[in-house]
N, C-alpha and C positions, 0 to 999 in steps of 0.2 A: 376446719378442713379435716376430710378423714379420707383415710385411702384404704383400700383392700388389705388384709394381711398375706404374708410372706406367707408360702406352702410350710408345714409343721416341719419337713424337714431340713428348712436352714436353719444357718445357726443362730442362735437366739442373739449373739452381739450385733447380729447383723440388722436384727429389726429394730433397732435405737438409733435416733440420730443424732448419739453424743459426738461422735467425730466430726460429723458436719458444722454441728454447733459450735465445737471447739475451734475449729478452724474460723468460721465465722464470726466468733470472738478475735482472733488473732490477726485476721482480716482488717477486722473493724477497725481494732485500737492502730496498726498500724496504718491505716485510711487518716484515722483521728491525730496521730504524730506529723503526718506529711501536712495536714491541713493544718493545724500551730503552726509550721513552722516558716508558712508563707503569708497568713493570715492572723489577725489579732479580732480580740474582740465579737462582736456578734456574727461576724462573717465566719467566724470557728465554726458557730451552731449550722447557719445557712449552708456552708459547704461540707459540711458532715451528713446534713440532713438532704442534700441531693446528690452523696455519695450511697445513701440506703438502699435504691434499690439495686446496685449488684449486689447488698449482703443477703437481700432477699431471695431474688434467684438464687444464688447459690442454694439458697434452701427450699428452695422448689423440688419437691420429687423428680427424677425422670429417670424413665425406665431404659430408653434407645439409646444405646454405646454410641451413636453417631451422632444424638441430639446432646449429650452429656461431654464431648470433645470439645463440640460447636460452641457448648456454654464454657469450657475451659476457657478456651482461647479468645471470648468476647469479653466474658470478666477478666482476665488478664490485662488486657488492652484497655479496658476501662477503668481497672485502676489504674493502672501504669498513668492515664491521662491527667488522672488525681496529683501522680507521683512528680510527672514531670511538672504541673502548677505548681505544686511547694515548693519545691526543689527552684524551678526559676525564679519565683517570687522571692527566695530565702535568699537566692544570693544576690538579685538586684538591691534588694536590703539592705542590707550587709557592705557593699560595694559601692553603691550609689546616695543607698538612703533613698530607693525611687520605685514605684509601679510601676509592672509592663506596662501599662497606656497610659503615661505621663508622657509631656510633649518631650523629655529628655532623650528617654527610651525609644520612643515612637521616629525621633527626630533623627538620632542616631541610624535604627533599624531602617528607616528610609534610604540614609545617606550612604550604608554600607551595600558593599559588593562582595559576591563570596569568594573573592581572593582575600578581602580587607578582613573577611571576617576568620578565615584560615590564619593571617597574620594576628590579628586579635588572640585568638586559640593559643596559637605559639609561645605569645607572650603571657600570657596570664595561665598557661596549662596547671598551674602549681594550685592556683587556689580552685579551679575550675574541677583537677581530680579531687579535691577535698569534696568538695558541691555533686559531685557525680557520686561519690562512693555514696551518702541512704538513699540514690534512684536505684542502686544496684544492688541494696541489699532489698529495698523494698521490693525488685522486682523476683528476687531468690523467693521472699516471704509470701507473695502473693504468687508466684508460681507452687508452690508448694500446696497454699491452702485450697487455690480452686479449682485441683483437682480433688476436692473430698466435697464436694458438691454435694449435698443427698441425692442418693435413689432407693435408700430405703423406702419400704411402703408399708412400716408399720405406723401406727398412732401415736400422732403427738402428741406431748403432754400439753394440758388445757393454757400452762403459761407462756411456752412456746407458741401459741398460737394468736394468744392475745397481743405478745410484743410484734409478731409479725405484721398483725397487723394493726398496730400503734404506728410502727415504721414503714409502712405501706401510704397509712393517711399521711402521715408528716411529709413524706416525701414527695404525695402528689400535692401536697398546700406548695411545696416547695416548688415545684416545677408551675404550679401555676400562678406562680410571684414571678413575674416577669424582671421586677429588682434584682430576684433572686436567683433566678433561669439564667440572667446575663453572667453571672461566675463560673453557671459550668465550666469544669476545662475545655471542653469540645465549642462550647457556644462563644466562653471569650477567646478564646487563643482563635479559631474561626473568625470572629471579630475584628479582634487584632492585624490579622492578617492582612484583611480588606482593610483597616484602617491605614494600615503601611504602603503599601497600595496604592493607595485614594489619594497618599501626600504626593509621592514619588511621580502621578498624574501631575498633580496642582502645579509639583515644580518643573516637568516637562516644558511648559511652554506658561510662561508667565510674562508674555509681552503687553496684554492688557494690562497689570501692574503696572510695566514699566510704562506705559503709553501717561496711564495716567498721572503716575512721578510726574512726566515732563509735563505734560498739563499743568499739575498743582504746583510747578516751579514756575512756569509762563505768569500764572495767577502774580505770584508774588513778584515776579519782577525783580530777583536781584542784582543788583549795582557793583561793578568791581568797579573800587575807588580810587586803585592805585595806578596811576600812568603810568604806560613804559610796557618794557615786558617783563613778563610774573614767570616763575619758573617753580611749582611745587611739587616737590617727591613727598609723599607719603609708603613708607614702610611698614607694613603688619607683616609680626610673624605671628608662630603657632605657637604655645606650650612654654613660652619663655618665664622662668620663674627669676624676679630678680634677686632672689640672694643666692644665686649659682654666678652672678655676673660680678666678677672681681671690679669692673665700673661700680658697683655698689657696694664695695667692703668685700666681696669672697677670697675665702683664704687659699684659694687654686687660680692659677693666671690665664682664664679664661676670656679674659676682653685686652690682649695688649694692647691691640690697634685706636679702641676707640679711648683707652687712656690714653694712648698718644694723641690721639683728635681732643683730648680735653686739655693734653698741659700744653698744645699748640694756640686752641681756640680758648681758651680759660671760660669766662663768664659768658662768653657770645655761645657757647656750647649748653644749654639747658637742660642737668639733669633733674628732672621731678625724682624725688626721693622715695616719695610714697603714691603713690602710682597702683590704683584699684582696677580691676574688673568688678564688674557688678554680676557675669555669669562663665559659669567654671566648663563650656565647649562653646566651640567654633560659629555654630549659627546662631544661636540667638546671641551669641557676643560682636560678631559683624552688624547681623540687624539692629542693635543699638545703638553701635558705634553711627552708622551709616545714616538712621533715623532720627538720631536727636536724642537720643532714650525717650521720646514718646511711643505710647503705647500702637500696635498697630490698628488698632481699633478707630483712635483718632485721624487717622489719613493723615501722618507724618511726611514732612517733606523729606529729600534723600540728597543726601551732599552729591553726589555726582552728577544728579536732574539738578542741582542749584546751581555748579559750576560751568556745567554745559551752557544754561540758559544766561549767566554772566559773561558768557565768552569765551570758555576755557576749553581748548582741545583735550579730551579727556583720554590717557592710556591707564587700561587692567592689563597689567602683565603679573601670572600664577605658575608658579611651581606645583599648584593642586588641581588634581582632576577631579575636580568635585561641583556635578551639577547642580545641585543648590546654591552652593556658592556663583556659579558663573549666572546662573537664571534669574537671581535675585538683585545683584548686584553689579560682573561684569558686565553682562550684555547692554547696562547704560553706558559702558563708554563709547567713546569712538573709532578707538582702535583695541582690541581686544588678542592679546598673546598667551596661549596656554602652552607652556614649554614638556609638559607630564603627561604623558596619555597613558600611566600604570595607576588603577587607580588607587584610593588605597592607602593603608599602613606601607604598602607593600612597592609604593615607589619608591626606586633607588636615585630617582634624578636629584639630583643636588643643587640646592641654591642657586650656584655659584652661573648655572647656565642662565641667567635671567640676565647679568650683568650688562652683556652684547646688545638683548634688547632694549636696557636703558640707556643704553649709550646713544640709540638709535633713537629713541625717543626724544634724546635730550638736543639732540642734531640736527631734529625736526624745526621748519622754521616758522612752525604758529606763535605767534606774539604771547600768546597765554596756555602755559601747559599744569595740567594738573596730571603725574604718573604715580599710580598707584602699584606696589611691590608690593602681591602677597606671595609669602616666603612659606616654605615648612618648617623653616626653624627648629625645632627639637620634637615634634610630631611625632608619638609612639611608629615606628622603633625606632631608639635612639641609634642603634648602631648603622643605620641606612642616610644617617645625615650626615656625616664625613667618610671622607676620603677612606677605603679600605688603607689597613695597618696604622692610621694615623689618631692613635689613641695613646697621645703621650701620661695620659693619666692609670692605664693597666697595671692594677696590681700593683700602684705606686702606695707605699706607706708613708701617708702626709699627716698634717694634722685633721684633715678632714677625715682621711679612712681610720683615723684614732677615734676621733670621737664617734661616729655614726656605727663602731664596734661600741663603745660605750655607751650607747644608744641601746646596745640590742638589736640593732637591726640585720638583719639578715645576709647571707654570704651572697643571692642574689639578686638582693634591694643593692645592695653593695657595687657588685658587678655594673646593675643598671645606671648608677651614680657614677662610676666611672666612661659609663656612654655616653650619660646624658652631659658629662661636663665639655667630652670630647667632642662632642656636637655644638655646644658651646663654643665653642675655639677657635671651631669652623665656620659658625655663624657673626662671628664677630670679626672674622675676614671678609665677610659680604655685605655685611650691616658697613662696617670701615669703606669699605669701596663705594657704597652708595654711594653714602655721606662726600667721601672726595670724588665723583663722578660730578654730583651737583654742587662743588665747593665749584668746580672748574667748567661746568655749562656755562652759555651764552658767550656775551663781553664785557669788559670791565663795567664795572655802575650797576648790572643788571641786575635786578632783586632775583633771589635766587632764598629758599626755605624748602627746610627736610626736618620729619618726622616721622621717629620711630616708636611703636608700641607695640607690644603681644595683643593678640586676643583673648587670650586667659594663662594661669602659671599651670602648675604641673608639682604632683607630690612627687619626689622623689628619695624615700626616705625621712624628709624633714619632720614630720611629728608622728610621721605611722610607719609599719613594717610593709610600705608595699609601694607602686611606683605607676606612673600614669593620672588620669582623669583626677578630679579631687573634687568634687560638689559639696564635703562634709569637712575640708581643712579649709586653713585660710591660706594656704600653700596656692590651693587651686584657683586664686586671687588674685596675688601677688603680682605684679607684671614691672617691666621696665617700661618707662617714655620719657624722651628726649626728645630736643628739639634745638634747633643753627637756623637763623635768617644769617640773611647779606643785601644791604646794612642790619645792622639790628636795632628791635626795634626798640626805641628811646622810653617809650610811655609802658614799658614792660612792667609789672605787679612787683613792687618791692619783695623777697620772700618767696617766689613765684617756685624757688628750687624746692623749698622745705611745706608750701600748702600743700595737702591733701590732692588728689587731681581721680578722680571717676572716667573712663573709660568710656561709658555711657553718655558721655557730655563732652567725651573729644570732638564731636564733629564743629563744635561752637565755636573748638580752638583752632581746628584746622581753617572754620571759614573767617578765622582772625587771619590768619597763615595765607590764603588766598586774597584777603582783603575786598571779601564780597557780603555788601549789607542790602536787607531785606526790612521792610515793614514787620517788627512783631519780635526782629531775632534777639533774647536776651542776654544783654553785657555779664549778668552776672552768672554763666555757666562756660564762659571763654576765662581757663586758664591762666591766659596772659593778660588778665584784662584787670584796673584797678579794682573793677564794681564785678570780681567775681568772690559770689559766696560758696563754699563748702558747705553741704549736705551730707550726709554720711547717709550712704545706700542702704537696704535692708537686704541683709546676706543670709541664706542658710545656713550659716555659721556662724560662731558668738567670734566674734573678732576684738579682743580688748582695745585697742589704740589703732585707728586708722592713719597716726601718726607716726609710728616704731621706725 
């Protein structure tokens, strides 16, 4: 490449293009930092190496002040695009342990709304300004350098010419690896987008799903065996971690109620001890619950297409406005109540309004009811799930805020521990009311079973300094499940408190709990059953004892 020389009278610094260069350098290496820090391994070289050509333009001569603005502002933006991929990627990392287009991220990003996501922000603003501060210096560095773009028009040296264009070839090999094309930040995040998109379609209108559940339930023909009438409440909440529930040993009195429901009902009260999720959020932890934990690949039957087709008037009643959920799973029932139209982190409705509807449900006079209570439970943000000022635990020095100071943890991880118990307190005045709503349905004799379990736990504090989602503790695990028939039942699993129990294979237990049998269904993943075997799931996390 050669260009004209400068007229004799500029100034000789002028016809060099070590400034351009230098900045080019300075450009580069901090191009080469954002991309570490989102990326590992040969994806480093690939996304560095279709970051080259804005280091190239830059070093393109040009002579027009307005073609020279044009190129500021396009390389700017194009790094910038660089800046925000590492920057998102580093802290999905870091926080989830997960890629933007993993089904987590995708799943999540689907199911959020951007109120939910402004509450998100709120909550998490602390690690997120951490995460923002190198897009802000990067974007100071990269404003800086490409405004020194050349325009000089003297001669480059013959080495400058040769890396330019080394880095010209590399980077069209790069763009024309379609492997590799796909990383762009503009091609995936672009990508992305559509991908988020495309689910948020799929879960719009999922009634051919549902149609087919009740097909493949009709198929199988299940049997409810028990004469009379059946009366089942199943409970899910959200985020409930069991060693916040003083029902499990916690050192804060967090569950009075359902301790009273235990030293009333002693043994007919079944707490599971150790009590698994198999996935640390909401949807894919419902679709396993609801499917069997088989895969959906296999065309999994769905407990509510089974109970329906047995005979059971089915009620969803939700405290969450969350279409995925209701598309997937509510709309199989038969009466369907969404009490929350906020969607969101950001709804303030409370548990506690669901109650009326169950009462109403249970007053119904279908011979066989199966009502399902999903609850929010302790659902980021904690402080939106009790009663405003009703946070007997603020700034209480107990032994729990002794140790979680001796912990190291943080003043507001701290804080958060103190909402999320008080949310606690609250939920265990709903969870309590269930339980004696359906102690006291029907009439005397009449079988009558309730069961409660989370969807997944919730770190708050407990092995890390931070609070929410956990896909990398075994916090984000953890759950409570209980379980009361009337009668109960005789042939129950000796040990049944103290075996191991998967989340993923309640539905086996519920349809013990309904007493509805089918060709194929396996006794050994029913809970309550003598010929049930433990499995121990395979977690993203190293979990020592599924037993503690």
């Amino acid at each position: 490449m050669r260009v004209p020389p400068l007229p004799a009278s500029a100034p000789a610094t002028a016809t060099r293009p070590i400034r351009p260069l230098k900045a080019c350098a300075a450009m580069g290496a901090m191009l080469l930092a954002l991309v570490v820090l989102g990326h590992d391994g040969r994806r480093v070289a690939q996304l560095f190496a279709l970051g080259l050509p804005l280091l190239a333009w830059m070093l393109w001569p040009v002579r027009s002040r307005r073609i020279h603005r044009l190129r500021t502002a396009l390389l700017w933006l194009g790094a910038m695009a660089f800046a925000f991929d590492g920057v998102a990627r580093g802290y999905l990392l870091e926080a989830y342990q997960a890629a933007p287009n993993s089904a987590l991220v995708l799943a999540s990003a689907a199911n959020t709304n951007g109120r939910e996501g402004a509450e998100y922000l709120s909550m998490h603003w602390r690690a997120l300004v951490v995460w923002a501060a190198p897009l802000m210096v990067a974007g100071w560095v990269f404003g800086r350098c490409v405004r020194q773009g050349a325009r000089a028009t003297a001669p480059w040296p013959p080495w400058a010419i040769g890396l330019l264009c080394a880095a010209l070839l590399l980077a069209a090999a790069a763009h024309a690896s379609k492997p590799w094309r796909r990383l762009h930040p503009v091609v995936f995040w672009t990508d992305w987008a559509h991908s988020v998109q495309a689910l948020r379609l799929a879960w719009s209108d999922q009634q051919r799903a549902r149609d087919q559940a009740l097909q493949r339930a009709r198929e199988a023909a299940p049997v409810a065996t028990r004469a009379g009438p059946s009366t089942v409440v199943l409970v899910i909440t959200d985020s409930i971690n069991r060693d916040n529930l003083a029902l499990y040993g916690y050192g804060r009195a967090t569950t009075p109620r359902l301790l009273a429901h235990q030293q009333l009902l002693g043994d007919d009260m079944l707490v599971i001890r150790n009590a698994w999720s198999v996935d640390a959020s909401t949807l894919p932890a419902l679709r396993s619950l609801f499917n069997f934990g088989v895969p959906a690949g296999e065309s999994p039957q769905h407990l509510l297409a089974l109970a329906r087709t047995a005979g059971y008037k089915v009620w969803w009643m939700s405290n969450h406005d969350d279409i995925a959920v209701e598309q997937a799973h509510a709309r199989l029932a038969d009466v369907v109540e969404m009490v929350n139209r906020t969607p969101g982190r950001a709804g303030a409705s409370l548990d506690g309004e669901l109650l009326d509807c169950l009462q109403e449900a249970l007053d119904d006079s279908a011979e066989r009811k199966l009502v399902v209570v999903h609850l929010m439970g302790a659902h980021p943000h904690y402080s939106l799930r009790f009663p405003a000022g009703e946070n007997p635990f603020d700034d209480q020095v107990d032994a729990v805020e002794t140790g979680l100071v001796e912990s190291g943890r943080s003043s507001w991880v701290r804080r958060y521990r103190q909402e999320y118990d008080a949310a606690l307190l609250y939920h265990d005045f709903v969870v309590s009311e269930t339980l004696q709503l359906t102690r006291q349905a029907g009439r005397p004799g009449d079988y009558r079973a309730w069961m409660y379990l989370s969807d997944h736990g919730q770190e708050v504090g407990h092995v890390s300094d931070r609070a929410g989602h956990s896909p990398t503790t075994a916090s984000g695990y953890r759950i409570p499940a209980v379980i009361w028939q009337d009668p109960p039942d005789a042939s129950r699993a000796a040990g049944a408190a103290l075996t191991p129990f998967r989340a993923d294979w309640a539905g086996w237990t519920i349809a013990d709990l309904l007493d509805i049998q089918w060709p194929g269904a396996p006794p050994d993943r029913n809970a309550l059953s003598a010929a049930y075997r433990w499995q121990a799931p395979v977690l993203p996390v190293e979990v020592k004892s599924f037993s503690e």
